[in-house]
C-alpha positions, 0 to 999 in steps of 0.5 A, spaced: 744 699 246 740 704 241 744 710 239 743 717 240 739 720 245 734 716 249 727 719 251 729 717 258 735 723 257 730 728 252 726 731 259 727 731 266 720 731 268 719 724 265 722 720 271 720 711 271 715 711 277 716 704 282 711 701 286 714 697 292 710 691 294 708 691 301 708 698 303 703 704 304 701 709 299 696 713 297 696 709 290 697 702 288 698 697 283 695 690 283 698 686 278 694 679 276 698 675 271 702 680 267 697 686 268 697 691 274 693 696 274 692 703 278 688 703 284 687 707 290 687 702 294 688 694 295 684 688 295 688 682 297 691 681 291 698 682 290 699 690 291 705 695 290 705 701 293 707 707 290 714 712 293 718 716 291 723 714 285 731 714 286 731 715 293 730 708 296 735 703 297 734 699 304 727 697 302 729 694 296 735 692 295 741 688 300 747 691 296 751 686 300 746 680 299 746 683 292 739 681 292 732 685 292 729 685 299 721 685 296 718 685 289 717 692 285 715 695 279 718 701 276 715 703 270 717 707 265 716 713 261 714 717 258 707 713 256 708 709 263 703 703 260 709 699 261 713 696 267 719 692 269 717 687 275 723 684 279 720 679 284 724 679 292 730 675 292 732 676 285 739 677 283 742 685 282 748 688 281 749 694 283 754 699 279 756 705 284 757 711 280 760 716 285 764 723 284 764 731 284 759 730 277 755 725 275 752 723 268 748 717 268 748 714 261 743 708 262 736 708 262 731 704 266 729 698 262 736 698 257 739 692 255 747 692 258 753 687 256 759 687 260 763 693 258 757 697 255 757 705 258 753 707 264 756 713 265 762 718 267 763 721 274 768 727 275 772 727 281 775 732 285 781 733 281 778 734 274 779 727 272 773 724 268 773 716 268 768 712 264 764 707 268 762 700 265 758 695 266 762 689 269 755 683 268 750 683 263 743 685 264 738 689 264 738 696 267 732 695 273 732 702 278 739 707 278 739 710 286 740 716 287 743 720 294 739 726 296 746 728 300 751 731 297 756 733 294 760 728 291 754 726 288 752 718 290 749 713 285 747 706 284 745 702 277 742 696 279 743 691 273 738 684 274 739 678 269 735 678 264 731 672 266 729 675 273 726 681 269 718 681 268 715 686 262 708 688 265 703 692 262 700 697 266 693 698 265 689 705 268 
C-alpha cells in the first residue's frame, strides 16, 4: 500500500459509485467484455443498476457464506472512468470495524497483505485499537451502518484473482 494520504482521504465528496447486477435504477452500466458504459436504461446485456454507496449489505453479500450474492461494480474516484467487478459467488472477507469512533484507513481498489492497516476504532472506554487485515486481497466495498452509535463498518477484502478492472465509459 502507497503512503501518505490517499485521494480516497483528501475530499469527502469523492465517494466509489457501485452499480449491483439485477436491480432497478435510474441509471445503468452495461458491461460487454472489460468495457461498461452508462446508460439510462438496459438493453438485454448485462446491466448493473445503480444505488446508494456504503449502505447495502444483504443484496451484495452473505457474510456467513462470506461470499457475493450478485456481481457488482464499484467504481472509483475521483475520475470514475475505472471499476472493480466482483462477479456473484466470489469469495470475500468481510473485516468488521465497530466502535465509539471509527477511522477507516483502507480505500476501494487498495491492495492488502495479512497484517496490513485497515483502521482504528475507539471504544467506549477511550481505548484505540489498530485493526489488521487477516487475508490477503483487495479491498472491494467498505459497508457502512446508517444506525448508530457505536458506528458499525464492514471491509470487504476479495482475492485478487476474483477481482475484474474494468473501464467505465460515458
Amino acid at each position: 500500500m502507497e503512503s501518505g494520504e490517499k485521494s480516497c482521504h483528501r475530499s469527502p465528496y469523492h465517494i466509489p459509485r457501485i452499480y449491483i447486477e439485477g436491480i432497478g435504477s435510474d441509471e445503468y452500466l452495461e458491461l460487454v467484455d472489460s468495457t461498461a458504459r452508462r446508460t439510462d436504461r438496459c438493453s438485454g446485456r448485462r446491466c448493473f443498476g445503480k444505488a446508494i454507496y456504503g449502505t447495502l449489505l444483504d443484496e451484495i453479500a452473505d457474510l456467513l457464506a462470506k461470499k457475493a450474492t450478485r456481481s457488482f461494480i464499484v467504481v472509483l474516484p475521483p475520475d470514475y472512468r475505472k471499476g472493480l467487478l466482483v462477479e456473484a459467488g466470489s469469495y470475500l472477507e468481510p473485516v468488521p470495524l465497530e466502535g465509539m469512533r471509527v477511522v477507516i484507513h483502507v480505500c476501494e481498489g487498495d491492495r492488502v497483505e495479512e497484517g496490513s492497516t485497515l483502521g482504528f476504532i475507539a471504544t467506549r472506554k477511550f481505548e484505540v485499537r489498530h485493526i489488521r487485515s487477516h487475508v490477503e486481497g483487495v479491498v472491494v466495498y467498505i459497508y457502512s451502518s446508517p444506525e448508530g452509535p457505536p458506528d458499525r463498518n464492514i471491509v470487504f477484502i476479495a482475492p485478487e484473482e476474483v477481482v475484474q478492472t474494468v473501464t467505465v465509459q460515458s
